[in-house]
N, C-alpha and C positions, 0 to 999 in steps of 0.2 A: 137362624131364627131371631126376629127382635124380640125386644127388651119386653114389647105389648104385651109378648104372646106366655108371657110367663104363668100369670095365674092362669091360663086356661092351661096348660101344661101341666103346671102344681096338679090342677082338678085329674084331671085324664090322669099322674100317679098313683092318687090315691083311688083310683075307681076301683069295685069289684071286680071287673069284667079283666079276666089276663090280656086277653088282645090289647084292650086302649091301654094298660099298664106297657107292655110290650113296646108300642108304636110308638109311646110317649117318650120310653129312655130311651128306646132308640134313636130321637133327634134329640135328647138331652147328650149323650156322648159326644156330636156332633158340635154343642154347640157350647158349652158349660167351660171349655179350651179358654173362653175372650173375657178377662180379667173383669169389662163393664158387665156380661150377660153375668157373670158368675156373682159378682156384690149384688145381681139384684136379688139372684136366685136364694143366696144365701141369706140376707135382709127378710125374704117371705116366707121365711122358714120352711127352706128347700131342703134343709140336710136331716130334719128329722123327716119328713118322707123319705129321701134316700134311705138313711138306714133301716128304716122300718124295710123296704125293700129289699137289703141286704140281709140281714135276718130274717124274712119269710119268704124269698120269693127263691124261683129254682128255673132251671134250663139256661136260655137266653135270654130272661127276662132276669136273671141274677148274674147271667155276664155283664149283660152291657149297663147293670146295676156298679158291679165292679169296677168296670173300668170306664165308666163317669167319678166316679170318685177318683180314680189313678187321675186322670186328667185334672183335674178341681187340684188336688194335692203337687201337679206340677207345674201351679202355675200360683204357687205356694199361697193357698186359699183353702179354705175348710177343715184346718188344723180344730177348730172346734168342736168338730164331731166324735173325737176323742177324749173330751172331758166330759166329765159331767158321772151321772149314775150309770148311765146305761153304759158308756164307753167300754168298761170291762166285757160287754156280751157283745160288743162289734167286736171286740179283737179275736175274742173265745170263737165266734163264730167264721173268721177269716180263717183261723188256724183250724177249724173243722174242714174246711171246705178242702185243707191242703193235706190232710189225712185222710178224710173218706172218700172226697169228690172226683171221680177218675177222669171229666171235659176237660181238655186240653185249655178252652177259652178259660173255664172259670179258674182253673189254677193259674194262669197267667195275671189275671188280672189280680187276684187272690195275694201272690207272690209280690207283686210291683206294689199294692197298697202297705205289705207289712218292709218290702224294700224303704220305704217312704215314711213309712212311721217310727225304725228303727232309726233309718239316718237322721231326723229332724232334731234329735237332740246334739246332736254337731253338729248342726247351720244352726242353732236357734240364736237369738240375740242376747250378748249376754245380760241384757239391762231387763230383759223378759220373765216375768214372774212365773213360775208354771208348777203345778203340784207336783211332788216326786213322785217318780215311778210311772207318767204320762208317755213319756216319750221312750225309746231308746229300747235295750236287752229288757231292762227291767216291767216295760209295758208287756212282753209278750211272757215273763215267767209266771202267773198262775193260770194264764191258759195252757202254756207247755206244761204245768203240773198233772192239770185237766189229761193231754192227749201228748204221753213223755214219747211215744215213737214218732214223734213230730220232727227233729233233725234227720232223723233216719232215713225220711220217705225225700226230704228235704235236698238229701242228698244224694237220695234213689232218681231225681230228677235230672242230675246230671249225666244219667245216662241216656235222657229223651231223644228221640229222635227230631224231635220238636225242637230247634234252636233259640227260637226264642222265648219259648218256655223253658230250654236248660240256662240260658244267658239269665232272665230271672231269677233263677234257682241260686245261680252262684252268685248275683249283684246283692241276693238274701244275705249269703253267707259272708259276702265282705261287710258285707253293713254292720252285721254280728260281731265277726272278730274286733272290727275294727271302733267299735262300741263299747265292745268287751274291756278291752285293748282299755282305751282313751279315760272310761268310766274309773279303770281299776289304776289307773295312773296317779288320778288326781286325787284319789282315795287313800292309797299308800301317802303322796306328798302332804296329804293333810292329815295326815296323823290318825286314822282314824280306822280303828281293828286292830288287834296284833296279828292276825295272821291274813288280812284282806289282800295280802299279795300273792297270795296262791290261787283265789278265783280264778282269775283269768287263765294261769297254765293249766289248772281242771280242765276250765271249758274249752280249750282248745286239746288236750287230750281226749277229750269225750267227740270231740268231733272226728279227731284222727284214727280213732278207733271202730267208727262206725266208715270208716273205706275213705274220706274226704281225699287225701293225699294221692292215692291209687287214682280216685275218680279225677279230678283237676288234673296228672298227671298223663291221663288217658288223649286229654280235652287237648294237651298243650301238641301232642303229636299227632292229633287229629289232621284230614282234610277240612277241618266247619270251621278252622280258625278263624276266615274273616268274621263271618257272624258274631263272633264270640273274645272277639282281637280286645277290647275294653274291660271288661271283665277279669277276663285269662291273664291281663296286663296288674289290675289293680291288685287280685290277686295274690301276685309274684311280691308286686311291693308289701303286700303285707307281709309276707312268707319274713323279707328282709326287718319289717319292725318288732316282728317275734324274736326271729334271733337278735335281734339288737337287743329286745329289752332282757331275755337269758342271758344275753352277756352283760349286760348294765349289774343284776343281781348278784350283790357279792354271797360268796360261800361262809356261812359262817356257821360253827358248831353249836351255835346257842338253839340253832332250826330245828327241829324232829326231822324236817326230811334232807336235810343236808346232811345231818350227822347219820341216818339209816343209808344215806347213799353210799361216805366214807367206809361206814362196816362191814357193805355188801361187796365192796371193793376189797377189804382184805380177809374177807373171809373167803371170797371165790378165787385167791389165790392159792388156798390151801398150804396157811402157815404150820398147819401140824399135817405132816403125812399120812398120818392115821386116816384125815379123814376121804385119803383117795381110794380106800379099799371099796368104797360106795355111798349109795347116798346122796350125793351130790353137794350142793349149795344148802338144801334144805337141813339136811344131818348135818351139817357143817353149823350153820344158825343153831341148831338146835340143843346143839351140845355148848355151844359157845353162851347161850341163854342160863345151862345150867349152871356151867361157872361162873358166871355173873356175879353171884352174890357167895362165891370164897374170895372174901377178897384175902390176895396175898397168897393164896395157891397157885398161883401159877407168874413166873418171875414173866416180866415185860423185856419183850423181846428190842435189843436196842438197834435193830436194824427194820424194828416192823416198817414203816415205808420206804425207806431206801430201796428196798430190795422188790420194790412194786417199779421202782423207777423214779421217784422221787429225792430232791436234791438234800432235804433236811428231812428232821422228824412232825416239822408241821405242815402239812401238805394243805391247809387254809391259806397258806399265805401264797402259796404258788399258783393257784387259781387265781387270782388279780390281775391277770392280763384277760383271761377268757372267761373269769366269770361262771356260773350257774352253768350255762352252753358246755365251756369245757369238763365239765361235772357230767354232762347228762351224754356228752360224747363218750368220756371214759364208762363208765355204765355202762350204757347201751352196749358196746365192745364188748366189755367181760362179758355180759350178761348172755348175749350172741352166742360167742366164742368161746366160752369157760374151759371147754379142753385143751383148744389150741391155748389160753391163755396162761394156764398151769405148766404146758410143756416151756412155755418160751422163760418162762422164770426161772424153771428147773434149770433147763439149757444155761441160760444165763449166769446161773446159778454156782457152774459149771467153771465158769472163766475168772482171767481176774479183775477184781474192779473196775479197773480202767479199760479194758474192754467191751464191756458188758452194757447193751441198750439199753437203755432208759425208758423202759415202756410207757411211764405216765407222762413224761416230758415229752414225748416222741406225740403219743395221742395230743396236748394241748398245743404242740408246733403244727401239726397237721388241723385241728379247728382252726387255728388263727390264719392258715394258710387258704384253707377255704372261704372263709370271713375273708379276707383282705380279695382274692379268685373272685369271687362275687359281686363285689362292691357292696356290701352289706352297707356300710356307715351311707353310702350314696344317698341324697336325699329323694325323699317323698317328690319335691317339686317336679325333680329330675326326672324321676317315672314318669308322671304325668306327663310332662311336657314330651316325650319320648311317644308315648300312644295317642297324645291330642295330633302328631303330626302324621298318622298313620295315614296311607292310603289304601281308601274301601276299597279298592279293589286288587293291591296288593300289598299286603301287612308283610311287611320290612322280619322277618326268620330271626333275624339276630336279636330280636328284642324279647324275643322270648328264650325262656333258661328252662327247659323240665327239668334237667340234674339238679339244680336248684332245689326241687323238691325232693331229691334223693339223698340228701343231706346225708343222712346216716349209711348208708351204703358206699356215700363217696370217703366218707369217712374211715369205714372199715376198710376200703379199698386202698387210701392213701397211706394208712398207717402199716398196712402189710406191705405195700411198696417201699416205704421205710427201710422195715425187718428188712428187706431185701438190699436194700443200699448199702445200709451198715453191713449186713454180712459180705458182701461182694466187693465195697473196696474197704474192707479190713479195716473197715473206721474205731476208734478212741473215743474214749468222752472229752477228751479236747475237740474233735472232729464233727460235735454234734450240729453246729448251726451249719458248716459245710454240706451235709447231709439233708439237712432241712432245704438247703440252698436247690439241691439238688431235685429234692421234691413236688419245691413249689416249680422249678421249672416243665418237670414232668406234667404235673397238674395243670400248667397253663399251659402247655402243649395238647395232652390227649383230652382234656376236661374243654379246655376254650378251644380246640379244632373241632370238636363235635358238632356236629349238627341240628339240628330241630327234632328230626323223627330215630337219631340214634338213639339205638337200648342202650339203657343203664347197663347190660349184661356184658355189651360190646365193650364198653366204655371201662368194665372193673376189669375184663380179659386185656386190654390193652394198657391199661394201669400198670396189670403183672407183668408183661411181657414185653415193654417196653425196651429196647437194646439199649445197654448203660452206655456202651460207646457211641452212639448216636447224640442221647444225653451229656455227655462231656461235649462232645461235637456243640451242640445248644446250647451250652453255659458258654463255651469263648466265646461264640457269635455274640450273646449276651453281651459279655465282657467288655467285646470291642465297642461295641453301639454306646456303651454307657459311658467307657474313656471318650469314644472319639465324641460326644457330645458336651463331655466334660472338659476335654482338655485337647482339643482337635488342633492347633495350630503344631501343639509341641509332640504331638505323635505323628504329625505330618515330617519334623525334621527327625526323628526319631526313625521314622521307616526308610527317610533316605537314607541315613548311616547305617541302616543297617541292612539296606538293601545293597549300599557298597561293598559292607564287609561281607555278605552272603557271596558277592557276586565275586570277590576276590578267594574264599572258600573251596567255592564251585572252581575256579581258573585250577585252582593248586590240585584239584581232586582228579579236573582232566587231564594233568599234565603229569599227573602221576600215571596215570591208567598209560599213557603215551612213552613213559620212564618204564615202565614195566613190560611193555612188550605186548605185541596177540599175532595170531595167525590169519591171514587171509586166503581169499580161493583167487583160482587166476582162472577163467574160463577158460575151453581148448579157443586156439585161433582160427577162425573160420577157412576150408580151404580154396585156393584161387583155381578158377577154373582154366588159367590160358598156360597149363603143364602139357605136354605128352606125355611124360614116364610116370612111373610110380614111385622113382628116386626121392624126387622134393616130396611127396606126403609122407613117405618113411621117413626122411628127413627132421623132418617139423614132428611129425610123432617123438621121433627121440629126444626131440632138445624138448620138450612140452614137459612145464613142469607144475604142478595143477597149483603147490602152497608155495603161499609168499609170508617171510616176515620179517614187520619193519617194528623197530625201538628207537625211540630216543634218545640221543646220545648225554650222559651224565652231567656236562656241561650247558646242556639243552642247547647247542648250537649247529646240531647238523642231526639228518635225521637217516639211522643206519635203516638197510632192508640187505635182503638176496631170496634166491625162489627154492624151492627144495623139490623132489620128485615126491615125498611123501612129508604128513603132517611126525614131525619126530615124539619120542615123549616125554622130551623136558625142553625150554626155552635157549635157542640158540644164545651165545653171548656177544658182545659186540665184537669179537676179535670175527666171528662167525660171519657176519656182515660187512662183505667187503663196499659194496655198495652203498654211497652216503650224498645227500641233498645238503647243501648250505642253505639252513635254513634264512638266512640273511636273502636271498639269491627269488627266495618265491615269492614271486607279483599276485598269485589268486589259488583259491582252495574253492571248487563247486562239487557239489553233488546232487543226487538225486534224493535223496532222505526220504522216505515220505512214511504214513501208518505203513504198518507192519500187514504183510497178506500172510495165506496161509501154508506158501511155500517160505515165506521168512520164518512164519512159526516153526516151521518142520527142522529148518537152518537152527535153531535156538536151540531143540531137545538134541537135534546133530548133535550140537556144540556141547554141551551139555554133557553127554553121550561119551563126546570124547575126551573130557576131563578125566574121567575114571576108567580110560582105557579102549580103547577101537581095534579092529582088524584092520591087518595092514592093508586088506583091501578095500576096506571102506576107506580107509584114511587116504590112499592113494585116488580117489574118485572121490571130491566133494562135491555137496549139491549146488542147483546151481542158485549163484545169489541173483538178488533183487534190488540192490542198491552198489552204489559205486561214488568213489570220490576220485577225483582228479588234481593233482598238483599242478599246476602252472607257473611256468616260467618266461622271462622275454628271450625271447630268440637272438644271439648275437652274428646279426647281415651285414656282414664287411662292406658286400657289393651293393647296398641297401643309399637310399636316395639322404643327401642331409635333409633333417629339419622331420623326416617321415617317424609319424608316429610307432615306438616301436610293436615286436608283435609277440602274441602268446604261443608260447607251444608247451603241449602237456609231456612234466618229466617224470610222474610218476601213478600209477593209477593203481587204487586198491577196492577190491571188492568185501568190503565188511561183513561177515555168515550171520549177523544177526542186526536187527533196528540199535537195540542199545549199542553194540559197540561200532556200529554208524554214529550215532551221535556222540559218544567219547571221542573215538579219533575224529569225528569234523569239527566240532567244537575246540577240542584239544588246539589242534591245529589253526582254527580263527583265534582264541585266546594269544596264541603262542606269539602269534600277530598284532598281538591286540587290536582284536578286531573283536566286535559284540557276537556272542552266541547266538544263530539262528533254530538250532531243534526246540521242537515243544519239551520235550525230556527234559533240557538241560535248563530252561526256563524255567520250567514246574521247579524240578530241583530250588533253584537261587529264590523262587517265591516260597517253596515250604520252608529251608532255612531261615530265611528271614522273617517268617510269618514266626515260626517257633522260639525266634530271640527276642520277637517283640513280646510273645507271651509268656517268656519267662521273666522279659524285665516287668511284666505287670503284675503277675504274680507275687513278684519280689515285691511290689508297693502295699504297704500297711497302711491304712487311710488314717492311724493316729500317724503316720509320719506326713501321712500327707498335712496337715491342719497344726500340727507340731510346732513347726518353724525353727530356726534353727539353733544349735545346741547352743548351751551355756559360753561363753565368751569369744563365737566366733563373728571374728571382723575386728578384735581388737588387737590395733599394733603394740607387740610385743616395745620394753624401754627398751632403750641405748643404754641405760645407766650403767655404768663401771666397764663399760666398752672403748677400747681402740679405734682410731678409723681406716685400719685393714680388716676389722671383724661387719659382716653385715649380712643382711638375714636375706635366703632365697626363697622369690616370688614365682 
């Protein structure tokens, strides 16, 4: 529309007739967008028509009333129509529209005018003169006086089917907090109220309690998240400048609700036992109110917070890391929990000091652990900058946190995972940051492997039930990643030494098993078919002797065996073994090694079996093996050509009844050689010992030794003074 056609437009608003009012905003929406139509419209005094229209008119003649102003306002133009007298019945009357008006249109546009009128006082300039209480939270509170189920429905619209009337709805509600937020900031720093620092967590309790956190929680594991990916994102980030600012507020007794929080906390521990007979918290309070004022009836008990879990008797000063936050954490907890929270005291109760869990210490390690889990301190920018790079059509999962909004659930959940640590590995109060250690690990495992659409439900069951040895498993992994990025060259020389001495370990361990002896099977011998008689198969039946057993001789120089017709049942001796290999003499050792089948398995429980005793007839018929090694030696050919390479012939060949003691005696055997271990077995072995000396030498590292340097006078050469020069000192 040009610039011309304006006062005939103006005219056609104000006419009687609704049709030309009608036609007329309907190309006013259209066109009121272009910063030149909009200065002229507003110049011809276009805004008091408009609102005259928004205040009397109704259907789609009061949408598209609305959302010509949403447009005006976005192209930050007609902030005017908010001052003045009438201003207070524009707003009164937007916030009507969004309690009684059930059109999807009007509430949309309804929503984005007070989105726009809330935020304008954080973009406004600061040099800008503007009456208070025009802009911001405070413009919209004596309409919300007007019409107080106003958040309610506010946040009933988050459940619309409507997406862009629920994205509205909650762009409302960050405007709100975050108004709230910023207003009551600059309030406190200027000195000004003694208690104006409590506004803000009011109104944000007053929102949490009408479903906010459930509803937005709903939105984040929704399918409509792209719709709603900006909102849902902005959100999140305020979620983190709340708890920023509960942890920014120190605890201090001088508060009314700091010090009611303190007494609620030890009074729902129930320091007199009297009052578990019933009643609860409340009889508990109530009786404590009455003593109140004997003073000197009742002595002061010199363990009151210690025995909550606190380190001294002033428990203000131990909130200083977490702040207000870790105050509203423990609370919530008791408050929850109060039976379970009486037994675990009792229990504790129970033990000796130095035993006994720290419950309040324990709850402020677990906030701080979530706080740090989250990136809480993360900045504002950061977010932003996180959801400006989103792609509409697919919004990036990881950038959204629901648990985030399950704060207090993860919290209860963390802190019983706790109770559980300490009890399981028999932790100390020396033991407690270990424990903690342990937690946050947990926590960034089940909490940060979660998903977008995992329940909180899944998520507290996996908390409990997490396997501690899995968990220890996850702290070395930990461990190693942080040494080898800290100090990678010198753990690089460090694994070789001690992957030599593991591998020299491992030699000594096979060559004992080899010193000590085992039995083998000998399969029958296949029979040749070019006999006539039955002589030669009787023959070969008698001499067939199914066990063989070879030992190493004590010298480790020759290696004894002989065959037996039955497994005996104790270890032949060497005198028993006529039969012996110079081990000097053997050119090669091969076998077939390979995974274990299920006839090896059956060889294993055999063996097994026969440890504690066999019939002779089992013992005299072993099953048949799966693996074989062969000894190889050079064949000595008088009649053999000079210079001709010489040749292998095998002198001794054993059948191992099971995988493991295939890989003892073949390794054994390659070592004996010195020659490198080929089984997986024996490898794993020399890799787990040596993994295990690397981590006990890191365990053994204290990080004040590490930054220490070194002790009091070492490097200084000792005098010569009143010395001889036959005396001198060894280097």
């Amino acid at each position: 529309m040009d610039r011309a056609d304006i006062p005939a437009l103006l005219s056609r608003l104000g006419s009687d007739e609704d049709a030309a009012r009608k036609m007329a905003v309907f190309k006013l929406q259209s066109s009121i967008n272009d910063p030149a139509f909009a200065d002229v419209f507003i110049s011809s005094g276009g805004l008091v028509i408009l609102r005259r229209l928004i205040l009397t008119a109704s259907g789609n003649t009061l949408a598209y009333s609305l959302q010509s102003l949403t447009r005006l306002l976005e192209v930050d133009m007609g902030w005017d129509i908010f001052e003045g007298n009438a201003a207070g019945d524009l707003v009164e009357r937007v916030v009507e529209l969004i309690v009684t008006n059930p059109l999807v249109n009007i509430l949309r546009g309804a929503m984005s005018i007070l989105v726009a009128l809330v935020g304008h006082s954080q973009s406004t300039a600061r040099g800008t003169v503007r009456t208070p209480g025009t802009f911001g939270f405070r413009a919209l509170k004596p309409a919300v006086a007007v019409y107080p189920q106003f958040f309610e429905l506010v946040i009933q619209q988050l459940q619309s089917a409507d997406h862009a009337l629920c994205a509205n709805a909650l762009m409302l509600i960050n405007a709100l907090i975050r108004d709230a937020v910023s207003n009551e900031g600059s309030t406190v720093a200027a000195g000004k109220g003694p208690g104006g620092g409590e506004e803000w967590s009011k109104f944000i309790k007053r929102l949490q309690d009408l479903g906010l956190i459930k509803a937005v929680y709903n939105l984040l594991q929704s399918s409509s998240l792209q719709d709603l990916a900006h909102p849902l994102l902005e959100f999140q980030s305020l979620t983190k400048v709340l708890l920023r600012k509960w942890r920014e507020v120190r605890v201090d007794l001088e508060r009314p609700e700091h010090r009611r929080a303190l007494k609620g906390l030890h009074l729902a521990s129930a320091p007199d036992r009297r009052h578990l007979n019933g009643g609860g918290v409340g009889a508990v309070l109530a009786a404590a109110e009455d003593s109140e004022g004997k003073k000197g009836s009742r002595r002061h008990n010199p363990e009151k917070w210690r025995r909550l879990g606190f380190e001294a008797e002033s428990p203000a000063l131990e909130f200083d890391t977490a702040g207000f936050l870790g105050m509203m954490d423990l609370t919530d907890y008791v408050r929850k929990n109060e039976d379970g929270f009486q037994k675990l005291l009792l229990e504790q109760s129970s033990k000796p000091l130095h035993e006994r869990c720290p419950v309040a210490r324990a709850s402020l390690a677990v906030t701080m652990i979530l706080y740090e889990h989250f990136d809480v301190d993360k900045s504002d920018l950061e977010d932003i900058r996180g959801y400006q790079t989103l792609d509409g059509s697919k919004p990036n999962d990881k950038l959204f946190r629901p648990l985030l909004l399950q704060w207090s659930r993860l919290h209860t959940a963390g802190l019983h995972a706790f109770f559980r640590m300490w009890k399981a590995t028999g932790a100390q109060r020396d033991d407690f940051e270990k424990v903690a250690e342990l937690v946050r690990i947990l926590i960034d495992q089940v909490v940060g492997q979660a998903g977008r659409t995992k329940d909180v439900m899944e998520v507290e069951d996996d908390l409990q039930e997490y396997d501690g040895g899995r968990l220890r498993e996850l702290q070395m992994e930990l461990l190693d990643l942080s040494f080898e990025d800290q100090w990678g060259p010198h753990l690089y020389q460090v694994r070789e030494e001690l992957k030599h001495e593991a591998l020299q370990f491992v030699k000594e361990q096979r060559i004992r098993c080899l010193l000590q002896g085992s039995w083998f099977s000998k399969p029958q011998p296949r029979p040749q078919g070019g006999g006539s008689g039955a002589d030669p198969v009787q023959k070969r039946s008698r001499l067939y002797q199914p066990w063989r057993y070879a030992k190493l001789s004590h010298n480790r120089r020759y290696l004894h065996y002989a065959d037996f017709p039955e497994q005996l049942q104790y270890d032949p001796g060497l005198d028993a073994l006529p039969m012996k290999i110079d081990l000097s003499t053997i050119s090669s050792v091969v076998s077939n090694v390979s995974a274990p089948s299920e006839t090896a398995s059956a060889s294993d429980k055999a063996t097994e079996s026969s440890a504690v005793g066999l019939s002779a007839a089992y013992r005299s018929a072993p099953l048949k093996p799966t693996t074989k090694i062969t000894v190889y030696s050079f064949a000595e050919d008088a009649g053999g050509k000079e210079g001709a390479e010489p040749k292998e012939q095998p002198i001794l060949t054993l059948f191992p009844l099971n995988h493991g003691l295939a890989s003892e005696w073949l390794d054994g055997l390659l070592m004996l050689l010195n020659q490198a271990p080929i089984t997986a077995e024996t490898n794993k072995l020399v890799t787990l010992v040596g993994d295990y000396g690397l981590k006990i030498r890191l365990l053994n590292v204290r990080i004040e030794a590490v930054y220490a340097g070194p002790p009091p006078g070492a490097g200084v050469v000792p005098s010569r003074e009143g010395l001889d020069e036959d005396y001198y000192y060894e280097i």
